[in-house]
Backbone as JSON Lines, residues from 0, in Angstrom:
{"i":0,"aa":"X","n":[6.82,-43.36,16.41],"ca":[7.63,-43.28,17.61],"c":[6.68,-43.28,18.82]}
{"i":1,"aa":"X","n":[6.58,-44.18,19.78],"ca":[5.73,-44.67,20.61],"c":[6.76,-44.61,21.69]}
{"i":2,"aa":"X","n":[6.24,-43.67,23.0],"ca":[7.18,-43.64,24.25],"c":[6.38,-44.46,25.46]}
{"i":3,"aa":"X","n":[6.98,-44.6,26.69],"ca":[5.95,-45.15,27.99],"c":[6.45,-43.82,29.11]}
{"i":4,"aa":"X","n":[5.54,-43.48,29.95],"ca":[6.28,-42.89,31.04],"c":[5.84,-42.74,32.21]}
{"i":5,"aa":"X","n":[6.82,-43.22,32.89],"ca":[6.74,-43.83,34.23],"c":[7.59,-43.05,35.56]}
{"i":6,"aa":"X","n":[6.83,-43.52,36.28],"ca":[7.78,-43.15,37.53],"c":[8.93,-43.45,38.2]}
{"i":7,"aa":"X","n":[10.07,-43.12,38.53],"ca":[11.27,-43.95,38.74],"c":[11.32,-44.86,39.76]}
{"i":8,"aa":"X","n":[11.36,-46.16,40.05],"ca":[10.93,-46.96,40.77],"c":[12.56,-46.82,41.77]}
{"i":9,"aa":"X","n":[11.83,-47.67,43.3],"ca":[13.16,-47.25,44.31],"c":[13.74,-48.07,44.11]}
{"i":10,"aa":"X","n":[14.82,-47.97,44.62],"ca":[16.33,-48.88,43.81],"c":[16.4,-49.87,45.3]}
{"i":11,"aa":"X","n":[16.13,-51.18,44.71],"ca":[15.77,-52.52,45.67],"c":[17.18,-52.58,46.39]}
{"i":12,"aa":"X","n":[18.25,-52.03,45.86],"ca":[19.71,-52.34,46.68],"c":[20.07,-51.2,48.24]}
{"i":13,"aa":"X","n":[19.41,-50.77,48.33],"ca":[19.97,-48.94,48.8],"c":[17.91,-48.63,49.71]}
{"i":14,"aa":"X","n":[18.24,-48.26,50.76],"ca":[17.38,-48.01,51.56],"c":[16.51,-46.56,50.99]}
{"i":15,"aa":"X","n":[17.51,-45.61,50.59],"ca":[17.13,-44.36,50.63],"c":[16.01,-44.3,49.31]}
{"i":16,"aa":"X","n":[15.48,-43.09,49.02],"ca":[14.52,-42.73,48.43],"c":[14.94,-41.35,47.16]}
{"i":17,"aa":"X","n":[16.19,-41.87,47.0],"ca":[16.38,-40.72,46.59],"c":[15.7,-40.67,44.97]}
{"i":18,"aa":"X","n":[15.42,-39.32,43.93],"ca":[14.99,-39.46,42.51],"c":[13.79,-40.27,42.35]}
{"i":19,"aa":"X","n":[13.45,-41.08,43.17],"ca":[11.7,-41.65,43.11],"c":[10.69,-40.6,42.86]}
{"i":20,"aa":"X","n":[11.17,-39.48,42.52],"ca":[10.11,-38.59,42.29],"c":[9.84,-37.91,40.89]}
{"i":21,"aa":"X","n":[10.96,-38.37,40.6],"ca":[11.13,-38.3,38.83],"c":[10.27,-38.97,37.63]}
{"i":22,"aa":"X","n":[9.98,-38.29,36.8],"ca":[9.12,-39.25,35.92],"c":[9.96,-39.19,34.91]}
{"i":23,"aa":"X","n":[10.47,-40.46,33.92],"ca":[10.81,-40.7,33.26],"c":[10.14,-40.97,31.15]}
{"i":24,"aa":"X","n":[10.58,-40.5,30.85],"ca":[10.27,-41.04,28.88],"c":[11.14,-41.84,28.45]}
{"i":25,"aa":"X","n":[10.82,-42.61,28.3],"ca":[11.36,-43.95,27.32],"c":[10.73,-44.67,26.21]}
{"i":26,"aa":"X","n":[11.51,-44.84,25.19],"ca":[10.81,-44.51,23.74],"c":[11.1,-46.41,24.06]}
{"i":27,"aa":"X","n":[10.09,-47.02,23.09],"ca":[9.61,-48.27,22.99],"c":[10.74,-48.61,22.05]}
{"i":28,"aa":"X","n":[11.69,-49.98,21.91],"ca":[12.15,-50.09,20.81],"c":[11.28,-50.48,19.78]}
{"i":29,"aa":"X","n":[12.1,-50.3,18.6],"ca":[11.0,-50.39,17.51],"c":[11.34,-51.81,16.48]}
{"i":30,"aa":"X","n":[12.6,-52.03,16.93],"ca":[12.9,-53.36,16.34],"c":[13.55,-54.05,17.38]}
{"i":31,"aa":"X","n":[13.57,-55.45,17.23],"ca":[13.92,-56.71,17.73],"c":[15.64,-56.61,18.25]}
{"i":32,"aa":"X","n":[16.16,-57.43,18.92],"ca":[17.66,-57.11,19.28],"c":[18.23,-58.49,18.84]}
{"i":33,"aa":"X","n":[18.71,-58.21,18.38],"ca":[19.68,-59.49,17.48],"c":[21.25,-60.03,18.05]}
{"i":34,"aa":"X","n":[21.58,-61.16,17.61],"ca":[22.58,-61.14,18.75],"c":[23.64,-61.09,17.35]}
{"i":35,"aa":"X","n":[24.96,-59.99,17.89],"ca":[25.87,-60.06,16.73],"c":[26.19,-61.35,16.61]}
{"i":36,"aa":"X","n":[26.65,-61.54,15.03],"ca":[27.5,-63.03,14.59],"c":[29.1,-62.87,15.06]}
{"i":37,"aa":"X","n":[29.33,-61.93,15.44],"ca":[30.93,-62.16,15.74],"c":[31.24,-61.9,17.12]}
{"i":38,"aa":"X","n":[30.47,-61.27,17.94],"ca":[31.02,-61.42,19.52],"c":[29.39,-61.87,20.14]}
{"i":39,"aa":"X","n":[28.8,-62.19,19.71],"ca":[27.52,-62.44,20.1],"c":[26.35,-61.83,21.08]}
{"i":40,"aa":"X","n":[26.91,-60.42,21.18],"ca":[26.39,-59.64,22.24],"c":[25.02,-59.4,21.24]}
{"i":41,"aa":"X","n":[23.78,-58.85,22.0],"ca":[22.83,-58.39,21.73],"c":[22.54,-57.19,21.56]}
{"i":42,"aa":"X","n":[21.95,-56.37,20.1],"ca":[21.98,-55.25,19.92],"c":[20.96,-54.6,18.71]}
{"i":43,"aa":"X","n":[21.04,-53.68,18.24],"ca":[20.32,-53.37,16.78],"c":[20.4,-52.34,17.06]}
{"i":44,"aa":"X","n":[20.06,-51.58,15.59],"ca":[20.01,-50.37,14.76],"c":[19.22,-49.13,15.28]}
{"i":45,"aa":"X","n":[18.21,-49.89,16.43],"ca":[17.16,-48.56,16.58],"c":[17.96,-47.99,18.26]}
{"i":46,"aa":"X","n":[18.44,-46.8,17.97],"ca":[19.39,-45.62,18.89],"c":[18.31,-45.02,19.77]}
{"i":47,"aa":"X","n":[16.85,-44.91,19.35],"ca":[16.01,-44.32,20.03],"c":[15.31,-45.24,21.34]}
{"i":48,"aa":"X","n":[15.95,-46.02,21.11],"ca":[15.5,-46.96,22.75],"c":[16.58,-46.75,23.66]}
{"i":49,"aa":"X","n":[18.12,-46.06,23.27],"ca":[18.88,-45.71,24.53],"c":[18.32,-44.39,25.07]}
{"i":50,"aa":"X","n":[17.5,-43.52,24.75],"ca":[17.18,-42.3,24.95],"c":[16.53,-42.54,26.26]}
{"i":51,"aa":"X","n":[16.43,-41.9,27.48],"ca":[15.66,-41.9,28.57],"c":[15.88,-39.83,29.01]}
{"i":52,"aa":"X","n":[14.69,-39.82,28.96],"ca":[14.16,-38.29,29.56],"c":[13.85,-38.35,30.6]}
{"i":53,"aa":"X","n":[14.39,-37.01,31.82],"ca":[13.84,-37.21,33.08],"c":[13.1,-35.41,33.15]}
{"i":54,"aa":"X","n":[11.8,-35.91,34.05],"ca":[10.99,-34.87,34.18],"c":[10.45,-34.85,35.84]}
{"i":55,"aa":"X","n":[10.25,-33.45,36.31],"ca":[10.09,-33.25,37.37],"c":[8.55,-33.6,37.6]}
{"i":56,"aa":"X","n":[7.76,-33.39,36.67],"ca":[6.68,-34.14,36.98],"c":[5.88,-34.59,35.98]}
{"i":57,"aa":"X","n":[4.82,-35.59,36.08],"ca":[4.29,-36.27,35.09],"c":[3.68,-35.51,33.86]}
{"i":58,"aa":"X","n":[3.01,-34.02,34.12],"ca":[2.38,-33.31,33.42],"c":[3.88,-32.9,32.63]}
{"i":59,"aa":"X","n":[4.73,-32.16,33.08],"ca":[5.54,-31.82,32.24],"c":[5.98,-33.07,30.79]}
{"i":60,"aa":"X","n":[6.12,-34.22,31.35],"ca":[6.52,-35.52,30.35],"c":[5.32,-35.74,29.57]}
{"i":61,"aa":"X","n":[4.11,-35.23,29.72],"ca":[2.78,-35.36,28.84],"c":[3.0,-34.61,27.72]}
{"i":62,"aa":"X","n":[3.22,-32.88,28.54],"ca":[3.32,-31.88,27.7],"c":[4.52,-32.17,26.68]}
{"i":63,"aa":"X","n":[5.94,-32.3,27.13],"ca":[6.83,-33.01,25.88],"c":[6.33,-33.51,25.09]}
{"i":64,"aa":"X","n":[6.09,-34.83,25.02],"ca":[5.43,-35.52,24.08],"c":[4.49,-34.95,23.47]}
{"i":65,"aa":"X","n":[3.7,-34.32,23.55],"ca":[2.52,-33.94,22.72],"c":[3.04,-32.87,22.36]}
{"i":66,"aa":"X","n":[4.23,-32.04,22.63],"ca":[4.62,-30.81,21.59],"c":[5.34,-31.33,21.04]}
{"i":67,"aa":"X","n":[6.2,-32.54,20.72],"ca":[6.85,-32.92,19.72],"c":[6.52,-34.34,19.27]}
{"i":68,"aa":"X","n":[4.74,-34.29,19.19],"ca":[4.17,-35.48,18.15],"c":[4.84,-36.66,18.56]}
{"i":69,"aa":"X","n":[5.09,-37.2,20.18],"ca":[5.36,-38.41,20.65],"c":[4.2,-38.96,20.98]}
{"i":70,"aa":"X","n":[3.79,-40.17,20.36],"ca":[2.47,-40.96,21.28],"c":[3.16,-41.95,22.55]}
{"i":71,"aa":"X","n":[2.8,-41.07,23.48],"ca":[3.2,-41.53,24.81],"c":[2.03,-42.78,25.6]}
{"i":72,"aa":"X","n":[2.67,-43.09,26.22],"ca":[1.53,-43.99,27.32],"c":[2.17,-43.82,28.72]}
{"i":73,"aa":"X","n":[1.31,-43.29,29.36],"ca":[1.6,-43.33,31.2],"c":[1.32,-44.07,31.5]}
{"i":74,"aa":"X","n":[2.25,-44.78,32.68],"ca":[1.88,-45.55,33.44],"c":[1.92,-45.22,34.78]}
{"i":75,"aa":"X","n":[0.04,-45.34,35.43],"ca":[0.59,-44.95,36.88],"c":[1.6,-45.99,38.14]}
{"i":76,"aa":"X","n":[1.77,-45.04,38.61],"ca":[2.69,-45.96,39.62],"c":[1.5,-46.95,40.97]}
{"i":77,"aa":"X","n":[2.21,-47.97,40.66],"ca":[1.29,-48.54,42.07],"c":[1.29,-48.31,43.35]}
{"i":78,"aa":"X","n":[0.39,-48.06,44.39],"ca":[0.48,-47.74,45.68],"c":[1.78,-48.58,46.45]}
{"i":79,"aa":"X","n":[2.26,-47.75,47.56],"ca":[3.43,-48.47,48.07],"c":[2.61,-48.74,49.41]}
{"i":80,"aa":"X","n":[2.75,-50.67,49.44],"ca":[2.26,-51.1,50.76],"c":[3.3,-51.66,51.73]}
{"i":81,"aa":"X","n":[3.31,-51.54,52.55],"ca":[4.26,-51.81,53.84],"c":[3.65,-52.86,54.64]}
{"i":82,"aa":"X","n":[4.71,-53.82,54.77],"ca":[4.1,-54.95,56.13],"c":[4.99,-54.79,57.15]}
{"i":83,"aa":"X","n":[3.99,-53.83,58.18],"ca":[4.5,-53.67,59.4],"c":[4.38,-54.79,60.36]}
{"i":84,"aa":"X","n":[5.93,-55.44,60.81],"ca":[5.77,-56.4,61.67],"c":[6.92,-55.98,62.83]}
{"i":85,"aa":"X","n":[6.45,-56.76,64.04],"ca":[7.33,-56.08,64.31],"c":[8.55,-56.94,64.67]}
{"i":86,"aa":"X","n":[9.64,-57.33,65.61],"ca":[10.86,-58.33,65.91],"c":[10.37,-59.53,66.34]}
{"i":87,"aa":"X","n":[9.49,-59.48,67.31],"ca":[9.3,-60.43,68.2],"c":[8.18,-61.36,67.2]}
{"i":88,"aa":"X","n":[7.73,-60.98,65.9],"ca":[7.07,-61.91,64.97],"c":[7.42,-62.6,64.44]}
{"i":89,"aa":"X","n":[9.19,-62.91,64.34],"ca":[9.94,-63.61,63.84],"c":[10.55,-65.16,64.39]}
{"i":90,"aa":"X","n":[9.47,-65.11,65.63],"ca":[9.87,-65.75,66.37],"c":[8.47,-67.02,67.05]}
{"i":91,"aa":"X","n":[7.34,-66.33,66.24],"ca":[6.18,-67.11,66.57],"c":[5.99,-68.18,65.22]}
C-alpha cells in the first residue's frame, strides 16, 4: 500500500483561498481501471484509491503513515509566482 501526499492545490474556478492549507493522503491505485462491459463506465476492484485523508499539516500526514506501515511519498508544493501587470499593459 503506497500513498502520495500533497498539498491541496487552489481551486482554478473560485478566487478565494480557502483549505489550500491542508495536506492531503491519497493511496496510489493499485490496479488498472477497466471499462465495464455493460454500461461502459470506468472502474475496478481496488476501494483504496477512493480514500483521501485530510491533515492539518504535512508532519502530521508523515506521522500517519508511518504509524500505520503506509509507504508514503511527499510531494512538495511548488512556489506560487504571480505576474504582476498592470491595466494599461493590455494595451501596448
Amino acid at each position: 500500500m503506497t500513498a502520495r501526499i500533497y498539498q491541496r492545490p487552489k481551486n482554478a474556478m473560485q478566487s478565494g483561498k480557502a483549505h489550500i492549507d491542508q495536506w492531503l493522503l491519497e493511496f496510489v491505485p493499485a490496479e488498472a481501471r477497466q471499462p465495464d462491459p455493460l454500461m461502459g463506465w470506468a472502474g475496478s476492484g481496488d476501494t483504496q484509491s477512493q480514500v483521501v485523508l485530510s491533515f492539518a499539516s504535512r508532519a502530521e500526514a508523515e506521522a500517519y503513515a508511518a504509524r500505520h506501515g503506509i509507504a508514503a511519498r511527499a510531494v512538495n508544493t511548488p512556489p506560487r509566482r504571480l505576474k504582476l501587470q498592470t491595466y494599461a499593459d493590455n494595451f501596448r
